[in-house]
One Martini backbone bead per residue (centre of mass of N, CA, C, O) as a GRO file, in nm:
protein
  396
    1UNK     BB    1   8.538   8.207   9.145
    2UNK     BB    2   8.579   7.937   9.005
    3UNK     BB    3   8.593   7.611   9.085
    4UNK     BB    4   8.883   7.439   9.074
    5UNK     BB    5   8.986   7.119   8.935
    6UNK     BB    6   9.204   6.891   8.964
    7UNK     BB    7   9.449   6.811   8.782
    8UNK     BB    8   9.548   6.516   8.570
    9UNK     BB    9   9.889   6.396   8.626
   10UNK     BB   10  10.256   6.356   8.551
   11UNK     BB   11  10.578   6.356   8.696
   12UNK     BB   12  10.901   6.236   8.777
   13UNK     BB   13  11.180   6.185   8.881
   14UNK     BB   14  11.462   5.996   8.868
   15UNK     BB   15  11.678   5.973   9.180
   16UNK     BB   16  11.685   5.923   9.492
   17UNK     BB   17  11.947   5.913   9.652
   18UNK     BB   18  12.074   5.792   9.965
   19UNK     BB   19  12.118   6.088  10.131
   20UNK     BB   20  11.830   6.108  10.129
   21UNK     BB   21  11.505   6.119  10.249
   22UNK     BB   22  11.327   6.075  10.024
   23UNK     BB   23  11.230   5.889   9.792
   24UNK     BB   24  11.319   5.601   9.644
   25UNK     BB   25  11.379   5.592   9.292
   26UNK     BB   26  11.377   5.353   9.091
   27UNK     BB   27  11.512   5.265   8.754
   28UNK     BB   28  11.399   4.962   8.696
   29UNK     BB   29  11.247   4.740   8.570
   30UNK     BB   30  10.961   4.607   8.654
   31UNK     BB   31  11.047   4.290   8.679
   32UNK     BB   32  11.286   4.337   8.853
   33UNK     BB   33  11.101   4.452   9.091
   34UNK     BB   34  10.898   4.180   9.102
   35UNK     BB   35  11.089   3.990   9.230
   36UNK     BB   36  11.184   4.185   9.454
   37UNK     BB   37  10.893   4.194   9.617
   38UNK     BB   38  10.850   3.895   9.647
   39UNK     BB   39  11.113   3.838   9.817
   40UNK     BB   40  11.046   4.063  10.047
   41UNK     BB   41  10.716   4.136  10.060
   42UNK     BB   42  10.728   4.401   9.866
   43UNK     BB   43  10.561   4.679   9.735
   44UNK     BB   44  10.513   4.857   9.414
   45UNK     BB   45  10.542   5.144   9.345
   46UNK     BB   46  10.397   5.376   9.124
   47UNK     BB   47  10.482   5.638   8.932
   48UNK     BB   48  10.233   5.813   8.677
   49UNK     BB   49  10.393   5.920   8.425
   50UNK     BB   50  10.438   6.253   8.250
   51UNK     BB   51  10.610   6.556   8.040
   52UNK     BB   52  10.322   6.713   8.070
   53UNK     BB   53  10.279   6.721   8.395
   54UNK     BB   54  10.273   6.979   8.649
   55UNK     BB   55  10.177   6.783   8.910
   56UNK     BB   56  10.383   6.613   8.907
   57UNK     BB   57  10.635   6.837   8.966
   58UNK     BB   58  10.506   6.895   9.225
   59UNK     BB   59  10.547   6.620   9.382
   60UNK     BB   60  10.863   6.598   9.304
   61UNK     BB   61  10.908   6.886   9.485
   62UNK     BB   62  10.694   6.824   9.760
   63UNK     BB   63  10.672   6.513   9.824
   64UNK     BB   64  10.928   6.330   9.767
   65UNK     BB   65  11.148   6.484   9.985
   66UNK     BB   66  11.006   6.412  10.229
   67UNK     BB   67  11.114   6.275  10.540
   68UNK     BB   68  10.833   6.112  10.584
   69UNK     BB   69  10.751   6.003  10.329
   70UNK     BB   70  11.042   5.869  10.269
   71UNK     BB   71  11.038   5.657  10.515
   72UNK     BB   72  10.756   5.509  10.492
   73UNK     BB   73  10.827   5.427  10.170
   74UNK     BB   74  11.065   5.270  10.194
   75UNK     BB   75  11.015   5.053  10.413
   76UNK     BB   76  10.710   4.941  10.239
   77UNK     BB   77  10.860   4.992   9.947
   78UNK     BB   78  10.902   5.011   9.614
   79UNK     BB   79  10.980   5.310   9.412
   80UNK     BB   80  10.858   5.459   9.095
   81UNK     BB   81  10.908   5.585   8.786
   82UNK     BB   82  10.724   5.655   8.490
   83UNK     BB   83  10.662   5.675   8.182
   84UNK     BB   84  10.330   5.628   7.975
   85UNK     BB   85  10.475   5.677   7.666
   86UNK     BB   86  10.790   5.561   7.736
   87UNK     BB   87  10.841   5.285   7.690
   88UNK     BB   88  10.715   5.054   7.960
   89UNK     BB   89  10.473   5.261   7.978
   90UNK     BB   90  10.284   5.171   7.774
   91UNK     BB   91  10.206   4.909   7.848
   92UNK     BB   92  10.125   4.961   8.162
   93UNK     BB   93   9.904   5.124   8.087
   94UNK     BB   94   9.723   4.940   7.942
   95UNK     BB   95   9.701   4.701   8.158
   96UNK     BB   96   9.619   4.909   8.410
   97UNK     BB   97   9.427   5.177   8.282
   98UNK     BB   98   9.580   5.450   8.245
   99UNK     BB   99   9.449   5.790   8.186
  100UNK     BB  100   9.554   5.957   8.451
  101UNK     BB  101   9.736   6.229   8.592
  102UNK     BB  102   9.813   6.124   8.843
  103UNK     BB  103   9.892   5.718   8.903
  104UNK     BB  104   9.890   5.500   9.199
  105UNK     BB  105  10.076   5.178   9.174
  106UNK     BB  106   9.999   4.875   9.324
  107UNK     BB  107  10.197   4.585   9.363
  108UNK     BB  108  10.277   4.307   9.362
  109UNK     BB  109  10.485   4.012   9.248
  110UNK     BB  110  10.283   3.961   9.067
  111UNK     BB  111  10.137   4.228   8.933
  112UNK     BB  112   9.913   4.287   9.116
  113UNK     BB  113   9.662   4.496   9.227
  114UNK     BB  114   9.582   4.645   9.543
  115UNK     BB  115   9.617   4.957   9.481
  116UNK     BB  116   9.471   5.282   9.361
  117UNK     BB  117   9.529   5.608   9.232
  118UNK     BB  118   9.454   5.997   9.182
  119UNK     BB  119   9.618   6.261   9.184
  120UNK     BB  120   9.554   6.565   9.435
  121UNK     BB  121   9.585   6.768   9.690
  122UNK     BB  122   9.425   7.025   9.875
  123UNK     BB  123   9.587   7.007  10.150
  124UNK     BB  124   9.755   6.766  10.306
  125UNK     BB  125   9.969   6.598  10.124
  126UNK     BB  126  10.183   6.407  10.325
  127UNK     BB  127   9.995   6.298  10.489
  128UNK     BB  128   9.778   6.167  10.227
  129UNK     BB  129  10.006   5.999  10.126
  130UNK     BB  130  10.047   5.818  10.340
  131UNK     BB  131   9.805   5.717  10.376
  132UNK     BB  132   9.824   5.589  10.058
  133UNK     BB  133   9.967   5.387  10.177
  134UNK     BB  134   9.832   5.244  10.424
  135UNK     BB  135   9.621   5.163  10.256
  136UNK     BB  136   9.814   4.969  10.054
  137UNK     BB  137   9.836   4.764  10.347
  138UNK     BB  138   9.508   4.749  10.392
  139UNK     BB  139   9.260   4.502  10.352
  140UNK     BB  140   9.014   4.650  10.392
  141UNK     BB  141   9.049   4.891  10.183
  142UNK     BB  142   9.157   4.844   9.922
  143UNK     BB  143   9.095   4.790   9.587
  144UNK     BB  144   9.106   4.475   9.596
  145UNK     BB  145   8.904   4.385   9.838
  146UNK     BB  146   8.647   4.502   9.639
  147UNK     BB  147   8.688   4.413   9.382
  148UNK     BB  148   8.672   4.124   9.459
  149UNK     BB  149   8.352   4.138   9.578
  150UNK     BB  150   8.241   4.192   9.303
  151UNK     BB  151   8.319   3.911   9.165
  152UNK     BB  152   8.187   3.760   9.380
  153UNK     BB  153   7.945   3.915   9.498
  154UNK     BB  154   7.970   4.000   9.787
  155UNK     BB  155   7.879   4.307   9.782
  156UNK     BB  156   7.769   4.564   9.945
  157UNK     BB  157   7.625   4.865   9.875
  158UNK     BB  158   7.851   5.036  10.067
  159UNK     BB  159   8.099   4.880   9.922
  160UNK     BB  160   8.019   4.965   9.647
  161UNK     BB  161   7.999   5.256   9.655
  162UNK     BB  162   8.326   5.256   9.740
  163UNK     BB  163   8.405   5.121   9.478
  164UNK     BB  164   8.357   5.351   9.316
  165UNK     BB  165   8.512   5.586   9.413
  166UNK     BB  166   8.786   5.424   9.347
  167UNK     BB  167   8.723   5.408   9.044
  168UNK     BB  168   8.692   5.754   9.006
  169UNK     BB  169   8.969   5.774   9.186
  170UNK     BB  170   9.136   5.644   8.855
  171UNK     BB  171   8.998   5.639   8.610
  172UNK     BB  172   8.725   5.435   8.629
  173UNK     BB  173   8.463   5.275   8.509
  174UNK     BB  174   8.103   5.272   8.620
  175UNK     BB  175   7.891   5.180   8.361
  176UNK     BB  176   7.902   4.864   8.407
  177UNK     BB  177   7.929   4.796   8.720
  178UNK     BB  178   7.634   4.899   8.789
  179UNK     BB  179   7.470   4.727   8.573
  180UNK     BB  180   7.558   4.476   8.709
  181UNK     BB  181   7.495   4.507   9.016
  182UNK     BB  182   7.157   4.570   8.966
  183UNK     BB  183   7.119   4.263   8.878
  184UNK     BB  184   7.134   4.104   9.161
  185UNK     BB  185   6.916   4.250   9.314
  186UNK     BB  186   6.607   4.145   9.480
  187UNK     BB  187   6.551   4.383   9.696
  188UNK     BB  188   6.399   4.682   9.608
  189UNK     BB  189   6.285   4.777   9.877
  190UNK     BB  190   6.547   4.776  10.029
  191UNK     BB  191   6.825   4.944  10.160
  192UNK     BB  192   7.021   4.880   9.950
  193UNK     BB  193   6.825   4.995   9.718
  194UNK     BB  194   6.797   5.296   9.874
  195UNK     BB  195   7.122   5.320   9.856
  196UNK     BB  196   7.140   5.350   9.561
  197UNK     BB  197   6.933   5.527   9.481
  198UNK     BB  198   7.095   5.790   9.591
  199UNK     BB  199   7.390   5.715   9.516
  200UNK     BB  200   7.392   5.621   9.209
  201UNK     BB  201   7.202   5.633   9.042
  202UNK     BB  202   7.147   5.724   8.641
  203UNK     BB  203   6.924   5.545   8.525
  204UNK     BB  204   6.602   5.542   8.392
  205UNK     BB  205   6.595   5.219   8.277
  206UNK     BB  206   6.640   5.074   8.519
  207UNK     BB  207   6.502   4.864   8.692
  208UNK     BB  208   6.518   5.021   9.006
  209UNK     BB  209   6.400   5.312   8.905
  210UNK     BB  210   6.145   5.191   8.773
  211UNK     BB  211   5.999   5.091   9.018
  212UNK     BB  212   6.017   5.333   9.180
  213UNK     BB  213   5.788   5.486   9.008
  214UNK     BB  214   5.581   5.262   9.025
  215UNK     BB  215   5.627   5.301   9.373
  216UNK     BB  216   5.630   5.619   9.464
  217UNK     BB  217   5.432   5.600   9.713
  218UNK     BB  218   5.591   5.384   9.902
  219UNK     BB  219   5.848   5.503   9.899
  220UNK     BB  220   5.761   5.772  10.049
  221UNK     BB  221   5.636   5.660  10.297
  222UNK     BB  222   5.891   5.504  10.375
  223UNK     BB  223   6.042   5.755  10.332
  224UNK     BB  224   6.011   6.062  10.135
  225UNK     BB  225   5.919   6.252   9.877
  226UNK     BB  226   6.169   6.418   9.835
  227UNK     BB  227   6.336   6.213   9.843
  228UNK     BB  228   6.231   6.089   9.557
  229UNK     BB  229   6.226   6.381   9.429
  230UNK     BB  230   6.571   6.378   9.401
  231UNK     BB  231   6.619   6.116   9.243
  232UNK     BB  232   6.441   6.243   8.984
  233UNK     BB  233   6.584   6.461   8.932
  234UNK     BB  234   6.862   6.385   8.875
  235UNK     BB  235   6.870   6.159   8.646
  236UNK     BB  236   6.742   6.394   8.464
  237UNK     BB  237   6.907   6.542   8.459
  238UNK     BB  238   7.192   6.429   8.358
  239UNK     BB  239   7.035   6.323   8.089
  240UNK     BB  240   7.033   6.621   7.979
  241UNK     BB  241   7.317   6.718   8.021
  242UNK     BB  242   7.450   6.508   7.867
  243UNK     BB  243   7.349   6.602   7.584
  244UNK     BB  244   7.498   6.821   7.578
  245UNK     BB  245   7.817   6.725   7.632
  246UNK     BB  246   7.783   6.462   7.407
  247UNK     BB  247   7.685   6.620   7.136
  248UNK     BB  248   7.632   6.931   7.113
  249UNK     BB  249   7.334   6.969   6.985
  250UNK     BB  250   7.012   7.077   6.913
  251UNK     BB  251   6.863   6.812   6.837
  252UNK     BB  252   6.929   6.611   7.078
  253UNK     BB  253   6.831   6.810   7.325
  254UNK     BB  254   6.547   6.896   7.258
  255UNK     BB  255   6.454   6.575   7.216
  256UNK     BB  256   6.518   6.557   7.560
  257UNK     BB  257   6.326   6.783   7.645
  258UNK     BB  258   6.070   6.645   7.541
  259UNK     BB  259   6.101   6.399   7.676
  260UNK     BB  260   6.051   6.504   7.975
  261UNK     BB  261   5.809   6.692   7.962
  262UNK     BB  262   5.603   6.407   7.917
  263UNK     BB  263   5.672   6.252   8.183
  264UNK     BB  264   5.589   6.467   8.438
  265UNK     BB  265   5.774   6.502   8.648
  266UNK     BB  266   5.929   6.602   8.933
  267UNK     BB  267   6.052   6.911   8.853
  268UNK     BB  268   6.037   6.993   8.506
  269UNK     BB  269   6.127   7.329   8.517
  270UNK     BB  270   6.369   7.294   8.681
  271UNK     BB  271   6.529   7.086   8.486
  272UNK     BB  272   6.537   7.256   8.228
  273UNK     BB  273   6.639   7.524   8.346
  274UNK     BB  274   6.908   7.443   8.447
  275UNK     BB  275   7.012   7.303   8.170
  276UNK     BB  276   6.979   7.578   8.010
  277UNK     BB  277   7.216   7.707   8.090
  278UNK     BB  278   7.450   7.539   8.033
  279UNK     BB  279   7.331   7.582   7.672
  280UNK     BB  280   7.418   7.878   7.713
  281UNK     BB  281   7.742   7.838   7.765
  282UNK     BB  282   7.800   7.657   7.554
  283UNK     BB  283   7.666   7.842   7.291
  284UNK     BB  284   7.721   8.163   7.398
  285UNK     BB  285   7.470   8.278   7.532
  286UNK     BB  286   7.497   8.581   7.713
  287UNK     BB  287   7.234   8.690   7.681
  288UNK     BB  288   7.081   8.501   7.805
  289UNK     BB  289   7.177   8.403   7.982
  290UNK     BB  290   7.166   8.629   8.251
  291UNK     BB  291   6.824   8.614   8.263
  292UNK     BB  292   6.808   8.331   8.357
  293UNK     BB  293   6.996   8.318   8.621
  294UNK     BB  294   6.824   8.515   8.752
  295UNK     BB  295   6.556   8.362   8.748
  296UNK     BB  296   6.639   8.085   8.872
  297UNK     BB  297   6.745   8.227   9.148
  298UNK     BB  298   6.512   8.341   9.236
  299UNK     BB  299   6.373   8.045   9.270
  300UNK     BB  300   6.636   7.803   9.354
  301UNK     BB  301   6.849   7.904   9.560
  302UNK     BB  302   6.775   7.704   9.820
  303UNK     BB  303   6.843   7.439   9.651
  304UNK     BB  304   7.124   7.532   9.630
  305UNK     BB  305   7.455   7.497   9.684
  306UNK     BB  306   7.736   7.668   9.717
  307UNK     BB  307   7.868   7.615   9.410
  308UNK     BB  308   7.649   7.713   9.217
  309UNK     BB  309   7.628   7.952   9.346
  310UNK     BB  310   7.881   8.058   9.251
  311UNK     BB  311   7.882   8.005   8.948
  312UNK     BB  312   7.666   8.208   8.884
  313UNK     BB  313   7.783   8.469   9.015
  314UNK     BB  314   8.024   8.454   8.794
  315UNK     BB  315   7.866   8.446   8.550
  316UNK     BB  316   7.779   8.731   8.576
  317UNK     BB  317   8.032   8.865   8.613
  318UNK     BB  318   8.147   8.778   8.324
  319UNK     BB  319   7.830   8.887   8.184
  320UNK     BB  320   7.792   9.176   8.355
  321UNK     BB  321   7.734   9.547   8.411
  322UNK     BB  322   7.525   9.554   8.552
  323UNK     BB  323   7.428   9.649   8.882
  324UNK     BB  324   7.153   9.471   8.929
  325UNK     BB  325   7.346   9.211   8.905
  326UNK     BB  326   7.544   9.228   9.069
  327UNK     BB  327   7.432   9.218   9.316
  328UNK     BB  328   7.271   8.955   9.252
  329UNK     BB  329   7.563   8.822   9.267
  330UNK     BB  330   7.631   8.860   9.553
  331UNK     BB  331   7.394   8.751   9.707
  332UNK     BB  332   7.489   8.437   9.614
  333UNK     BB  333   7.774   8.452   9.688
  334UNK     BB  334   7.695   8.488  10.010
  335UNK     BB  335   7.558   8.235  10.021
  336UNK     BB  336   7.745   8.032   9.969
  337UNK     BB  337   7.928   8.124  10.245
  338UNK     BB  338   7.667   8.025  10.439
  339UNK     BB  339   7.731   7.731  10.337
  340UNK     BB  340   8.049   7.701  10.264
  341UNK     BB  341   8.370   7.864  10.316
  342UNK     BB  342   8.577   7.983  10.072
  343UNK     BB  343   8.842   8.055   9.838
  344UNK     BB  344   8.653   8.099   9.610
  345UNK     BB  345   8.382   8.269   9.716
  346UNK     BB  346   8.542   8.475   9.839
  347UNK     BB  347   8.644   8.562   9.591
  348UNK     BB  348   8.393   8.686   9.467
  349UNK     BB  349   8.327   8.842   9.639
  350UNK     BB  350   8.548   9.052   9.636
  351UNK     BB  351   8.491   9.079   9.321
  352UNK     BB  352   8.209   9.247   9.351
  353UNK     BB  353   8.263   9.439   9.577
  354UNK     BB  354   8.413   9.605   9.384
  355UNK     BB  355   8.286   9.655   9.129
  356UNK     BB  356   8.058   9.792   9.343
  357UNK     BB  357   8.274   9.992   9.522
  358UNK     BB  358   8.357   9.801   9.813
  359UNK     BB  359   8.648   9.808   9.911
  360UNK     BB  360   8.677   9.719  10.226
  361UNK     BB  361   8.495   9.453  10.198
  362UNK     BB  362   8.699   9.368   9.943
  363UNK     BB  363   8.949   9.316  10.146
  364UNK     BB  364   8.859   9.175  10.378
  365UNK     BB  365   8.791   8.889  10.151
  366UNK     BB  366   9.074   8.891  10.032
  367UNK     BB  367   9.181   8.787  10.310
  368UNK     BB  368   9.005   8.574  10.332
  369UNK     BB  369   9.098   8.458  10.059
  370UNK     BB  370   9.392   8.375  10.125
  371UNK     BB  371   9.400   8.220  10.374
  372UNK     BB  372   9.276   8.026  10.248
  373UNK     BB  373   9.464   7.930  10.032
  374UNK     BB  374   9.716   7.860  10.198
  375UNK     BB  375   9.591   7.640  10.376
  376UNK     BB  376   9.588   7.504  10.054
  377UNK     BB  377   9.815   7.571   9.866
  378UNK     BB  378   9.679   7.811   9.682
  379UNK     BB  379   9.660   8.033   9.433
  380UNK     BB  380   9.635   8.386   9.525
  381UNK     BB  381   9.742   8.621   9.278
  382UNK     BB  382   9.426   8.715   9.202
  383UNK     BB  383   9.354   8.835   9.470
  384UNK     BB  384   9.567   9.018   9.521
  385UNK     BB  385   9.487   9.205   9.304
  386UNK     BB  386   9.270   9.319   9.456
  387UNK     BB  387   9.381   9.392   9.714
  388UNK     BB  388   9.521   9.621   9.558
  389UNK     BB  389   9.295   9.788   9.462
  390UNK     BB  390   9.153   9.852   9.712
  391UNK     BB  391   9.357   9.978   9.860
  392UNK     BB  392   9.428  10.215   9.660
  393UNK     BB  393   9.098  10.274   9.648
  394UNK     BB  394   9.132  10.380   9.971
  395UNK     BB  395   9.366  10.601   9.930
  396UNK     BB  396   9.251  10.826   9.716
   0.00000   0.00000   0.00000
């Protein structure tokens, strides 16, 4: 299967009573809370959800009733859900930028955000959310104490970093706030510049970007040219993709390649050719995909992490019944799993192993990613029928 992403989104109860063990959820307006909390010097918790989120649903049937995130957030919090399309959650939505959900807000007495989450956990959710409390406790860690750093300029670029990390994980904007902090930067050799350019840069024209392409040999010599040419294979294909899925035309993406193309850049027959994969996904051109994947991975397999490689050999599986192609979508899969075995790569092993009639090896596989999606909660419902099929197809 293709790795699915946690979806964004959130629903929750409407009050645990006081004879629960899990969270106590009030029912009052926000000022009234914001007044109790300045008074306690207890901050607010606010689980921000709509009525049509589901993974909302799983917290509140899942995370909120729990004996241990019950004991720690009642101690520590005074704690809430609000929808944030209906009465006062509109407002609040707006002012404090919530765009996806779940988003966890922490607030002080004063209603100032001290620390902000998004999403669910696919591991020990339990764990997880007390940690994200002990986090919102925590003034080294909270997302207040790098925003504060950020605005006042003194934050270093490893804590930039993780401040980008923390805006991503609640689903705040990070292109304006990357060029805002890489004005700042003076020392465009130094090491602080040297991770902003691994980590974080996307713009080709800006200007830390651009010294180093001036000064590639230079960089290259300081650090390894491998290292330089990864970082401009990197911000290279993101503005190819990126134009593929933000204008969705033929006419600005092949402009877009033509200027790539002109660059003379390292690695450009690399970043054009796997941009095209893409373009032909989006396109629905199936017939040439699969043929452009199989040359694609025959040439750049090893440079490829787990999830693209599995990403590949699905989409192989997905659009042709070709006995040939199908092998070599199992290579891919099971290179995949030599790089990090996961629930989702061990399920299309399974699935590609059935397809090509190899059903021990398919039972194999399909249990062994049950056993890997139970360890993290996730739905392993379709690989259950692999493994039921070739079971079957084992009795014949």
């Amino acid at each position: 299967m293709k790795k699915m992403l946690i979806i964004l989104c959130i629903a929750v109860a409407t009050s645990v009573s006081a004879q629960h063990q899990g969270i106590q959820l009030r029912t009052n307006p926000l000022p009234v809370l914001l007044k109790e909390s300045k008074k306690k010097n207890m901050p607010v918790m606010i689980d921000c959800q709509t009525s049509w989120c589901k993974p909302c649903r799983w917290v509140e049937a899942n995370v909120f009733p729990n004996d241990t995130v019950g004991a720690f957030f009642n101690e520590h919090f005074i704690s809430t859900s609000i929808d944030m399309e209906k009465g006062e959650g509109i407002a609040i939505a707006k002012k404090y930028d919530v765009h996806c959900y779940p988003t966890f807000l922490f607030l002080d007495g004063n209603g100032k955000v001290i620390h902000r989450f998004a999403g669910v956990w696919q591991t020990d959710q339990i764990k997880e959310f007390v940690d994200l409390g002990r986090t919102a406790l925590d003034a080294t860690k909270r997302y207040a104490t790098f925003d504060s750093l950020f605005t006042t300029r003194t934050i270093s670029a490893s804590q930039f970093i993780h401040y980008l990390d923390l805006r991503n994980k609640t689903c705040l904007q990070t292109e304006n706030v990357m060029a805002d902090y890489e004005t700042t930067m003076t020392d465009l050799d130094g090491p602080d510049a040297w991770l902003f350019l691994q980590k974080v840069t996307e713009n080709p024209h800006s200007r830390l970007f651009q010294y180093m392409l001036a000064h590639q040999e230079t960089f290259g010599t300081k650090h390894t040219p491998d290292s330089v040419d990864m970082i401009i294979q990197r911000v290279y294909f993101n503005l190819l993709n990126n134009s593929i899925y933000n204008n969705g035309d033929s006419a600005s993406y092949f402009a877009m390649r033509d200027s790539i193309q002109r660059l003379n850049i390292p690695a450009t027959e690399k970043i054009l050719q796997k941009a095209h994969l893409n373009w032909y996904m989006l396109t629905s051109q199936w017939d040439m995909l699969v043929p452009a994947v199989l040359a694609y991975m025959e040439r750049y397999k090893a440079s490829e992490d787990a999830e693209s490689a599995n990403n590949y050999a699905w989409t192989i599986y997905e659009h042709s019944t070709d006995r040939r192609h199908l092998e070599s979508a199992l290579i891919w899969a099971q290179y995949s799993i030599s790089q990090s075995p996961e629930y989702y790569n061990t399920d299309s092993y399974a699935v590609i192993l059935y397809t090509l009639g190899r059903y021990q090896e398919s039972r194999t596989w399909a249990n062994i990613s049950i056993q890997l999606s139970k360890e993290l909660g996730i739905d392993y419902s379709e690989t259950e029928k692999v493994l039921r099929n070739a079971e079957q197809k084992l009795q014949e």
